[in-house]
NULUMSE-785645 format. One record per atom (N, C-alpha, C, O): residue in one letter; y, x, z. Coordinates in steps of 0.1 Angstrom, whole numbers, plus 2048, in hexadecimal, padded with zeros to 3 digits. Each point is the difference from the previous one (the first is absolute). Layout:
<nodes>
aYXZ
...
</nodes>
This chain:
<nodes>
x238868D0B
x7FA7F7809
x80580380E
x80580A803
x7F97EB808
x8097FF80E
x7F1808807
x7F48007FF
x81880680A
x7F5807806
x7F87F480E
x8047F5803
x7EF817804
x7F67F5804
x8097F580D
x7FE7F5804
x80B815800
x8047F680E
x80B7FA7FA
x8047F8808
x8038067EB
x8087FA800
x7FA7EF7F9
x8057F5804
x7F180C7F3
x7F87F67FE
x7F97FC80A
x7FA7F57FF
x80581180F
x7F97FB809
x8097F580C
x7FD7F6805
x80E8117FC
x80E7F5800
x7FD7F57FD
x7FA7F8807
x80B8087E8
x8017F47FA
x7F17F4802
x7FC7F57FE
x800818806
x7F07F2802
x8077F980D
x8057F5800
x7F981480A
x8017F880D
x80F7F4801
x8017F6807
x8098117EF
x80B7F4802
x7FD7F37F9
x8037F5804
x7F580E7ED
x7F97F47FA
x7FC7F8808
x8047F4800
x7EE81080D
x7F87F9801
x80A7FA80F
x7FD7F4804
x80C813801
x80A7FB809
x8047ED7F9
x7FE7F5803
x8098117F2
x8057F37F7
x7F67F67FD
x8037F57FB
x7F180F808
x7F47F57F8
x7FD7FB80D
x7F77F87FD
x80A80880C
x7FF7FD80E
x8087F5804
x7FB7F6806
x81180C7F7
x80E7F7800
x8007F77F8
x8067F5803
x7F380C7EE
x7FF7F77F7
x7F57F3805
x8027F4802
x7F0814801
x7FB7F9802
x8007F880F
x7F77F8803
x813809805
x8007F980C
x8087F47F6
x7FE7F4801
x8088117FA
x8107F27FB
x7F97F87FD
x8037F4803
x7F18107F4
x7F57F97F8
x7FB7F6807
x7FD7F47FC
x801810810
x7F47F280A
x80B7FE808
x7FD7F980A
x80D80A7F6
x80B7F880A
x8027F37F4
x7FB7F4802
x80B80E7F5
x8037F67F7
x7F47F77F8
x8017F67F9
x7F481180D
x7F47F77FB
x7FD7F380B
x7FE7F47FE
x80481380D
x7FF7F8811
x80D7F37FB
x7FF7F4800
x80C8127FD
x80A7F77FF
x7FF7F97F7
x8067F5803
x7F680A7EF
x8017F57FC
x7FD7FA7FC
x8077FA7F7
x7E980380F
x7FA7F4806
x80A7F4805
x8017F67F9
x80480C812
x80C7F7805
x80B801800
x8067FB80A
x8008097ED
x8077FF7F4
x7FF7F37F1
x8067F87FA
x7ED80E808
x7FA7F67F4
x8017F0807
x8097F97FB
x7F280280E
x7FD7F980B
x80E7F47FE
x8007F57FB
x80F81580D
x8087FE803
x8097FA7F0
x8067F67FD
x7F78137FD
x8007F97EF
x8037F47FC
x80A7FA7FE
x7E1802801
x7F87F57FB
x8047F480A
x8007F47FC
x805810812
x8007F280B
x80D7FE7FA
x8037F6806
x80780E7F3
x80E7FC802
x8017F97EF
x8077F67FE
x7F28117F6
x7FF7FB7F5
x7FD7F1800
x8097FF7F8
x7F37F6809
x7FE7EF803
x80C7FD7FF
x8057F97F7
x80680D818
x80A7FB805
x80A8027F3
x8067F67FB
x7FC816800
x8098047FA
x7FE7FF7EF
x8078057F7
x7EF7F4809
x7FB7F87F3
x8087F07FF
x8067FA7F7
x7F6803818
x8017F47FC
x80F7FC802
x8057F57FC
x80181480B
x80D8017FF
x80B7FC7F2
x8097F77FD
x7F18167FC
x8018037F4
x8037F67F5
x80A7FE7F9
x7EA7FA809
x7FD7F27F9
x80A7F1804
x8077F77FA
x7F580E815
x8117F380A
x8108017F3
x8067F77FA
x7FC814807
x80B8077FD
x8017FC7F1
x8097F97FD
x7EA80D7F7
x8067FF7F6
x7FF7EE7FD
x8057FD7F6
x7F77FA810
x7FE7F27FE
x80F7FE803
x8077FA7F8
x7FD809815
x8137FD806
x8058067F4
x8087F87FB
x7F880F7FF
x80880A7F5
x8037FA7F7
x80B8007FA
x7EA7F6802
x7FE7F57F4
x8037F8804
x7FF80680A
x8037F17F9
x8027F380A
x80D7F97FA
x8078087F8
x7FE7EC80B
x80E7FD7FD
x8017FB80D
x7FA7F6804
x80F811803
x80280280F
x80F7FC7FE
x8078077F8
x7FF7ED810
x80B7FE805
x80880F804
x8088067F9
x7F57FC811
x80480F808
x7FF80B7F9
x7F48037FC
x818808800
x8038087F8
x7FE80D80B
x809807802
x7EB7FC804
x80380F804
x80180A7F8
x7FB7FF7F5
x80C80B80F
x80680B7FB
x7F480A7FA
x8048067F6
x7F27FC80E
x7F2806800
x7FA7F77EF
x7FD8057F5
x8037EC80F
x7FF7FB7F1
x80A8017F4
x7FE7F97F6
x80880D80B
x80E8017F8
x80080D7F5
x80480B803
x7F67F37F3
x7FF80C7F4
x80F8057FE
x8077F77FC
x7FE810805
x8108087FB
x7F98047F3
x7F58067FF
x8167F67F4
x8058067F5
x8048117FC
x7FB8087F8
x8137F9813
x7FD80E7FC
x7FD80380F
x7FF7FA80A
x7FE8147F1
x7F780780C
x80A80D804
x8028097F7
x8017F7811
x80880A801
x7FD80D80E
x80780B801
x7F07F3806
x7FA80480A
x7F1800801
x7FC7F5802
x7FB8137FC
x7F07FC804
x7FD80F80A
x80480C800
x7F17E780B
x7FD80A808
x7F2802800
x7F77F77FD
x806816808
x7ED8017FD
x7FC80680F
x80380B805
x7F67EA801
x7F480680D
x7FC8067FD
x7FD7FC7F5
x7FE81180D
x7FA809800
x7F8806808
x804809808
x7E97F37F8
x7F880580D
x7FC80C7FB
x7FD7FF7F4
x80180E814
x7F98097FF
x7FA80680B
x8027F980B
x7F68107F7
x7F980880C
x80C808808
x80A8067FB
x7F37F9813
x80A809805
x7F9811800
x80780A802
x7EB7F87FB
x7FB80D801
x7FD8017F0
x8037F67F9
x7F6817801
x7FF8037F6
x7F08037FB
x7F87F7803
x8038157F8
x7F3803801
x7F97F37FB
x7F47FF804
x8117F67F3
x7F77F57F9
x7FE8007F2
x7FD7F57FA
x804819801
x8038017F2
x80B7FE7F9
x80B805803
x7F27F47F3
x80E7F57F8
x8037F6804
x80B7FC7FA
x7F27FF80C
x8017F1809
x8117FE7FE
x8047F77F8
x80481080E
x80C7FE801
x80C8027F2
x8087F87FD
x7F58147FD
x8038047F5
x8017F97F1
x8098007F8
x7E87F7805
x7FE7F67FA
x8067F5804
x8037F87F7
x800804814
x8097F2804
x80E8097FB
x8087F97F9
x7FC811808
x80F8047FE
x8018017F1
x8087FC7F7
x7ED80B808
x8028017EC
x8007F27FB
x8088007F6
x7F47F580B
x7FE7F47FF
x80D7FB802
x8067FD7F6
x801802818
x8097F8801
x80F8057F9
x8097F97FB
x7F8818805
x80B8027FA
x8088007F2
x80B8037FC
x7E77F77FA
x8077F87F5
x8067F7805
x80C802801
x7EF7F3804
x8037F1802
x80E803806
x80A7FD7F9
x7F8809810
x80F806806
x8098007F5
x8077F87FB
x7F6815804
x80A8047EE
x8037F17F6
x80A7FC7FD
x7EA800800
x8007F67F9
x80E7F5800
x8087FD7F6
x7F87FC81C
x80A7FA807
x80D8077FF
x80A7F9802
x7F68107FB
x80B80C807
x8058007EE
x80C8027FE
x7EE7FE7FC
x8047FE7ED
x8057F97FF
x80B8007FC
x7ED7F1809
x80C7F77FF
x80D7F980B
x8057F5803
x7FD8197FF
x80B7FE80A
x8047FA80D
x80A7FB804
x7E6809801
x8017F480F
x7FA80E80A
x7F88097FE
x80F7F480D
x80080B809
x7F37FC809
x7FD7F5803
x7FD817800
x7F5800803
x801805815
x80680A803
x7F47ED809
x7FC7FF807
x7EF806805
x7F57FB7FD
x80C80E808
x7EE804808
x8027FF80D
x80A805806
x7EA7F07FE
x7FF80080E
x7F3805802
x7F77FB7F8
x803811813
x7F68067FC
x7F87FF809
x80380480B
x7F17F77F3
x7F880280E
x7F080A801
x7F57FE7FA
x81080D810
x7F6808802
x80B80C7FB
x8097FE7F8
x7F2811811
x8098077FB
x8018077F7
x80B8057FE
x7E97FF7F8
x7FE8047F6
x80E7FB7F7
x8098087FD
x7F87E97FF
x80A7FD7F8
x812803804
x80A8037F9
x7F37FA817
x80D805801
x8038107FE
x80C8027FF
x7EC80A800
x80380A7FC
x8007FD7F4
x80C8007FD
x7EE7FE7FB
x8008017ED
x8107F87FE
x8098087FB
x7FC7EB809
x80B7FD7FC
x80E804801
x80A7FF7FA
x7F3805812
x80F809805
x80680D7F5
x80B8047FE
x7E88007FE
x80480A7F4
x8017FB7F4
x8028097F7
x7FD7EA804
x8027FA7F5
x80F7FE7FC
x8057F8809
x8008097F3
x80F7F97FD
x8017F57F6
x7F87FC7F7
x81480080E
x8027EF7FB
x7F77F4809
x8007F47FC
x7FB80F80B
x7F97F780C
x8057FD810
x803806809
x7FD7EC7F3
x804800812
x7F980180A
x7F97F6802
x803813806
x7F47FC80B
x8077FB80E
x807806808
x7F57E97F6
x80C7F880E
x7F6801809
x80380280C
x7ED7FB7F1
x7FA80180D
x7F380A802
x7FD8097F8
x7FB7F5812
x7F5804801
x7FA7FC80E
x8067FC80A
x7EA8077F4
x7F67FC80B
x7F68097FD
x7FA8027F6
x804805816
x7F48107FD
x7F77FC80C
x8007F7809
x7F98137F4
x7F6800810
x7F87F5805
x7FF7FD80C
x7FB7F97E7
x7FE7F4803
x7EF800806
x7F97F6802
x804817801
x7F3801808
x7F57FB7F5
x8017FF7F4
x7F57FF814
x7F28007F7
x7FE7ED803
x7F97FB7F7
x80B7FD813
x8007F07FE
x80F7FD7FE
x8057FB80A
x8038087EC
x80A7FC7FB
x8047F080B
x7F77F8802
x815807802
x8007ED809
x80F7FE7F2
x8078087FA
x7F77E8806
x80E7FA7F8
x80F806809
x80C8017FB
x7F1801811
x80F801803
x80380F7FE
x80B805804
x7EE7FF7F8
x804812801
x80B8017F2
x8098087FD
x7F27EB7FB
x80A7FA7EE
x8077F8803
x8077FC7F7
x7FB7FF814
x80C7F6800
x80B8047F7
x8037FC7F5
x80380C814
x80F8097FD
x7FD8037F6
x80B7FD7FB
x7EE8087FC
x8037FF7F2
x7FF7F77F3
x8048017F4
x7F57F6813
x7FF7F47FA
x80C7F77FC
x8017FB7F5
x809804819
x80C7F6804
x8068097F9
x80A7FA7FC
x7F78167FF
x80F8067FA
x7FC7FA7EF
x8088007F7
x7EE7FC807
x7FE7FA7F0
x8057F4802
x80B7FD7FB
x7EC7F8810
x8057F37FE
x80F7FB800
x8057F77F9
x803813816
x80C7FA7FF
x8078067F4
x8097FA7FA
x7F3814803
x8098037F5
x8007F67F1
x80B7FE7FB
x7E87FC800
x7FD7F97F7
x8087F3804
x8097FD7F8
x7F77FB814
x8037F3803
x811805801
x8047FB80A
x80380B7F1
x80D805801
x8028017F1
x80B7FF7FC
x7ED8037FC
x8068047F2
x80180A7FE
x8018027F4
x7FF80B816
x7FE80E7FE
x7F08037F5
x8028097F8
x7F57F2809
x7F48077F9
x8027F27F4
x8067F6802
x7F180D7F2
x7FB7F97F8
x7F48007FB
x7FC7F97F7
x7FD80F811
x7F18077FA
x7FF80580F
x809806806
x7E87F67FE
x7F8809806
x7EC8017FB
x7F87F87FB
x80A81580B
x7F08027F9
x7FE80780B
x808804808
x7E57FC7F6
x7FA80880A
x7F98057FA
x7FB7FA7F7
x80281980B
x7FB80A7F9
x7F480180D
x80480180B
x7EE7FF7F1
x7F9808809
x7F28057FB
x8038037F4
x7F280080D
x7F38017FB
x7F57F4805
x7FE7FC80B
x7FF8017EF
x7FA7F57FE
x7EF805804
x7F98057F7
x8047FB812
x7EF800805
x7F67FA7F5
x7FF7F4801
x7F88127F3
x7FA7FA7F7
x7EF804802
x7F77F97FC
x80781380A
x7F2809805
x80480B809
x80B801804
x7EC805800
x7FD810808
x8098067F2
x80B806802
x7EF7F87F0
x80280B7F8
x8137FC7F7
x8088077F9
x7FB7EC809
x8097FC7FC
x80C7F9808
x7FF7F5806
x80B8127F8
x80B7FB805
x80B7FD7F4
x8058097FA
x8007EB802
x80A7FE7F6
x80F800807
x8037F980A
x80780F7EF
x80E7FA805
x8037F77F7
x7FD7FE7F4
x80B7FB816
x8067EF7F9
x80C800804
x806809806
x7FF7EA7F6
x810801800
x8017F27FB
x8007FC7F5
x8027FC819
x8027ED800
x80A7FD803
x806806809
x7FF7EF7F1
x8097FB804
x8037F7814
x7F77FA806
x8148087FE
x7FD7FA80D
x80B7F57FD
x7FD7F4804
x81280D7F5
x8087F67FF
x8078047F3
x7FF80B7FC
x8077EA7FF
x7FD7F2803
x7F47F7800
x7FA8087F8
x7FE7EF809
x7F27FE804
x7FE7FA7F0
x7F58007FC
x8157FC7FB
x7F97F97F2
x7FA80C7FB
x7F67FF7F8
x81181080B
x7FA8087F4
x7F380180C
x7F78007F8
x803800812
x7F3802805
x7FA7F27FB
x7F58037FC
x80C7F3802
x7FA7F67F8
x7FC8067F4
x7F48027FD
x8188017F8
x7FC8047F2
x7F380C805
x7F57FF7FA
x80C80C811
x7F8804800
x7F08037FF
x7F78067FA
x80B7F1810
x7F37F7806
x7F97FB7F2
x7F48037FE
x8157F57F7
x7FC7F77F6
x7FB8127F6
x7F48027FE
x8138067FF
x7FD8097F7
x7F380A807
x7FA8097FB
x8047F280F
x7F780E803
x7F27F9806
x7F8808805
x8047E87FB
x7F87F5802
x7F48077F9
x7F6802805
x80D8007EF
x7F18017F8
x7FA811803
x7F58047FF
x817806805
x7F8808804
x7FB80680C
x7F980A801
x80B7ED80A
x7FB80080A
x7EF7FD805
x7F980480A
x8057F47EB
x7EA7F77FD
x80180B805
x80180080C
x7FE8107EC
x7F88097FC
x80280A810
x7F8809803
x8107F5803
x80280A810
x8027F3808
x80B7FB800
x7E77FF809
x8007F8808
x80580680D
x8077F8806
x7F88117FD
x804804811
x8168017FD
x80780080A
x7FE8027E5
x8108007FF
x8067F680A
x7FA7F5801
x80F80D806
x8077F7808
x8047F47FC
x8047F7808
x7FD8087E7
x8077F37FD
x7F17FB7F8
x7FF7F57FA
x7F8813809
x7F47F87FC
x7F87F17FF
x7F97FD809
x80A7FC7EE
x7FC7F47FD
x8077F3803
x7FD7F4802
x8128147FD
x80B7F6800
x7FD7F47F4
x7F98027F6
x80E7F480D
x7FC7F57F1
x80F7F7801
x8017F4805
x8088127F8
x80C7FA7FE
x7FD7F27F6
x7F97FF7F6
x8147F5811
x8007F67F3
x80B8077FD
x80580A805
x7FD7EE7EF
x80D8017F6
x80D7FA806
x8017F7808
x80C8127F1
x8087F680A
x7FF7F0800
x7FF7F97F6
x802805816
x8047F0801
x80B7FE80C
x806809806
x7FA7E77FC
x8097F8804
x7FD7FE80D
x80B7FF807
x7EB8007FE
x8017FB80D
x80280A80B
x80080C7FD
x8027F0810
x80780D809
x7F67F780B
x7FA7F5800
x80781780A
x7F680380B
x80A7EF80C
x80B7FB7FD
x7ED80380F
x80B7F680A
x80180C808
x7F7806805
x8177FA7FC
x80180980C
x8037FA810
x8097F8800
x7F380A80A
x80A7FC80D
x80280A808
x7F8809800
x8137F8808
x80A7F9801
x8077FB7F7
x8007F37FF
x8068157F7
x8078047ED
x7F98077FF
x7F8805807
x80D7FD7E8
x7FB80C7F7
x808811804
x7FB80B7FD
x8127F180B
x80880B803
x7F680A80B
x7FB80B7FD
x8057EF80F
x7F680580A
x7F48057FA
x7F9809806
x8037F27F0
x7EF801803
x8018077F5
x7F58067FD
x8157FD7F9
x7FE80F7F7
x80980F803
x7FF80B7FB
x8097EE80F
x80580F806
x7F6809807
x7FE80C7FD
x7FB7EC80D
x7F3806806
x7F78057FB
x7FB80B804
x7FE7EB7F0
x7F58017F6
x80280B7F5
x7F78077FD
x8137FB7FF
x80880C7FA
x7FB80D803
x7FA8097FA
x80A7F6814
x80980D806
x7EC805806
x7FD80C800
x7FD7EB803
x7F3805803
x7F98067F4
x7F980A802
x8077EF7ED
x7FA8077F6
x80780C7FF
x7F78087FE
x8127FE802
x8078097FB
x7F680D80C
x7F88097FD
x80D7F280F
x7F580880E
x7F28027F5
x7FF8087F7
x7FB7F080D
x7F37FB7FB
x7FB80A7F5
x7F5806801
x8177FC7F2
x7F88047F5
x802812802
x7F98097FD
x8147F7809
x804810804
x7F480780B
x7F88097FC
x8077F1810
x7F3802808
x7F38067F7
x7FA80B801
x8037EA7F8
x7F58007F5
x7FE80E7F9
x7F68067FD
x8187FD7FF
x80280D7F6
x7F880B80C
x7F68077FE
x8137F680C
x7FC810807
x7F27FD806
x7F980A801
x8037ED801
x7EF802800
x7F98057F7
x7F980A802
x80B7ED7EF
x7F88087F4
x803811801
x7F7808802
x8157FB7FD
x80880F802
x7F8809806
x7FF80C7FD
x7F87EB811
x7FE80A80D
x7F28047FF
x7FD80C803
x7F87E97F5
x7F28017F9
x80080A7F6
x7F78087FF
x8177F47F7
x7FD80A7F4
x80580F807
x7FC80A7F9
x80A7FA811
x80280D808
x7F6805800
x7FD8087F7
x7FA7F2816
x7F0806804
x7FD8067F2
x7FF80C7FE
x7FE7E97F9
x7F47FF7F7
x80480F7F8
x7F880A7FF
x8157F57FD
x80580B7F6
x80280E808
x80480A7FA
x7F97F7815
x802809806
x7F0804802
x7FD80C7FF
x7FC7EA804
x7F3802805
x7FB8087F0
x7F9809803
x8087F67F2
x7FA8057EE
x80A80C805
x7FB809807
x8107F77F6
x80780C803
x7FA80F805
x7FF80B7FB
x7FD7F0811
x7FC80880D
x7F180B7F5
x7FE80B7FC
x7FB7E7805
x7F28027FC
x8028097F3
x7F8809800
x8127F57F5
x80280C7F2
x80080F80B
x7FA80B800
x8117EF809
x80780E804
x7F280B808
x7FE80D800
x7FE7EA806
x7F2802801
x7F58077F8
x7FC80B803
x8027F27F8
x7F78067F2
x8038097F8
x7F98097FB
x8187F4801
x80480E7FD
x80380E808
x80380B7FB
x7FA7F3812
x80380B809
x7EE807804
x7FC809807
x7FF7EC7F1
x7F0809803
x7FD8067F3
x7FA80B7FF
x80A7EF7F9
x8008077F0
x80580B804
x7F880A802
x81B7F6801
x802813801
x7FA80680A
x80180C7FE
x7F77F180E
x7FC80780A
x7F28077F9
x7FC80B803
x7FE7EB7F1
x7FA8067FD
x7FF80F7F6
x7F9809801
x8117F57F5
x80580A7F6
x80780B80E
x7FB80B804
x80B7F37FF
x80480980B
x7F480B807
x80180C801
x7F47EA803
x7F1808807
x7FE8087F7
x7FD80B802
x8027EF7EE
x7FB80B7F8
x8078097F9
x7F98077F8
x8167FC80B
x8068057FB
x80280E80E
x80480B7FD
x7FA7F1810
x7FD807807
x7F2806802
x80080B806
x7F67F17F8
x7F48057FA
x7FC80B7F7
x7F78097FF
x8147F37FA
x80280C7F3
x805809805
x7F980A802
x8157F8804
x808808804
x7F7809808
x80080C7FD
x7F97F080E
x7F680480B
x7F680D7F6
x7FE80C800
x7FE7E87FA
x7F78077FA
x8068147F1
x7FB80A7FB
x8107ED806
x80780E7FA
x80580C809
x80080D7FF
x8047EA808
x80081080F
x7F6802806
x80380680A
x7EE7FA7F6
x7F8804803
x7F88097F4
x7F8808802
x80D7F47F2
x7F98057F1
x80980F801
x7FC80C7FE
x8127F0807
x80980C7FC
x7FC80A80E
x80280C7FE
x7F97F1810
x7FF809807
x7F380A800
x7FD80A807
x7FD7F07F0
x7ED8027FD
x80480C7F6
x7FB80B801
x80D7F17F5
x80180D7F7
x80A80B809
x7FC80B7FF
x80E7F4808
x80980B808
x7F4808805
x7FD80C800
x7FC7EA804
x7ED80B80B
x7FB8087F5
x7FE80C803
x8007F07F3
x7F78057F9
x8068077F7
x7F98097FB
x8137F7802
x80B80A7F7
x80180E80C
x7FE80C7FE
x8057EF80E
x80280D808
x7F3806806
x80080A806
x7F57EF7F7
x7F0808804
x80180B7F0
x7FD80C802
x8067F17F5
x7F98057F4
x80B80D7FE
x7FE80B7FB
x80B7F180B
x80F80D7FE
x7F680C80D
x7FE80B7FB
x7FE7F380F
x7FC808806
x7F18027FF
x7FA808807
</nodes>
């Protein structure tokens, strides 16, 4: 057994760490509230976005943009990638990486080279140590009210690279905001926009059941024929209209990303929490004992050396 001051240590640095845990605990509880907030106000937009997009996707549209254009073979796919720039959220980050690096490999089996553009720094450390991955961009430090322009620049290294023929695939990997107690990683399509249509259409019936999901209560028709009037053209008014869903749905990610942070940081905290009063407690009594054995052992030295004399 550890003797009394060395268990008395370990108390005080436990209760040091339960100190720390629990501030992270009500910092992250304070935050994400509005978090949550910043969320829910931006989900409408980027719903209805969603919906604009997969209806253009379907459409028999005179005007061939490059964005509506499914490629055959695939010889390039690239994956957005949101994560936290700090740590201390549990699995949060981990499960989005366990998650997304089949899908990688998967691409990578069938012979198409794989692009990560990463945002938040957590991912850009995890991928740099990956091999066989390109990491062309990144966006860190996106603060606690994330703005669209802080994603520009990584947004335009997808679009022009895709409107070039360089990409064939892009996806967005992030955690999906579902409760306090639940965070799911996902992994959506962002281009070309038919496979976000097929999406939209395959994932319709299970969205009823998670009303707050971002693509919640989409109601696609079937393909059809008719196309939207555009003015000035159809050229102008889907270069723009484009280039804003693509903003739009990436933005969206790192909101969900930034709620599921708090939430999985704020549970986090609170385990770490509770486990550090559990050992403070086995600790008290494990030093109690000890105490009580060096006072049992100094009681008999008295009474062994009274009886010798």
């Amino acid at each position: 057994m550890a003797g009394g001051r060395e268990i008395k240590t370990k108390i005080k640095s436990t209760q040091n760490m339960r100190k720390v845990t629990r501030a992270l605990e009500m910092v992250s509880a304070s935050k994400i509230r509005k978090a949550q907030d910043l969320m829910k106000a931006s989900r409408p937009y980027a719903r209805q976005m969603r919906k604009v997009i997969a209806h253009i996707a379907q459409a028999s549209t005179d005007f061939s943009h490059p964005f509506l254009i499914e490629r055959e073979k695939v010889t390039r796919v690239a994956f957005v990638v949101v994560s936290t720039d700090r740590g201390l959220c549990g699995g949060l980050n981990s499960n989005l990486f366990r998650r997304l690096i089949p899908a990688i490999r998967e691409w990578q089996g069938k012979g198409a080279e794989v692009d990560v553009l990463a945002i938040g720094q957590k991912a850009v450390q995890f991928f740099r140590r990956i091999r066989g991955i390109n990491l062309i961009g990144s966006a860190t430090h996106l603060g606690e009210k994330p703005k669209i322009e802080q994603l520009i620049g990584v947004i335009k290294v997808v679009l022009d690279a895709y409107s070039a023929n360089k990409l064939d695939r892009v996806f967005l990997a992030y955690n999906d905001f579902v409760n306090t107690m639940t965070q799911k990683p996902s992994i959506e399509a962002l281009l070309p926009l038919p496979l976000v249509a097929a999406e939209l259409q395959a994932t319709e019936g299970d969205n009823k059941s998670t009303p707050n999901y971002p693509v919640a209560g989409l109601k696609l028709e079937q393909a059809h024929d008719w196309d939207y009037i555009y003015e000035p053209d159809a050229a102008t008014v889907l270069e723009y209209v484009l280039g804003r869903y693509i903003e739009s749905v990436v933005y969206q990610g790192v909101l969900e990303n930034l709620a599921s942070e708090h939430a999985a940081r704020m549970v986090a905290m609170k385990a770490a929490s509770d486990n550090a009063s559990k050992v403070i407690g086995e600790l008290t009594l494990s030093y109690n004992k000890a105490r009580q054995a060096a006072i049992t052992q100094e009681i008999s030295e008295i009474v062994g050396g009274a009886a010798a004399v």
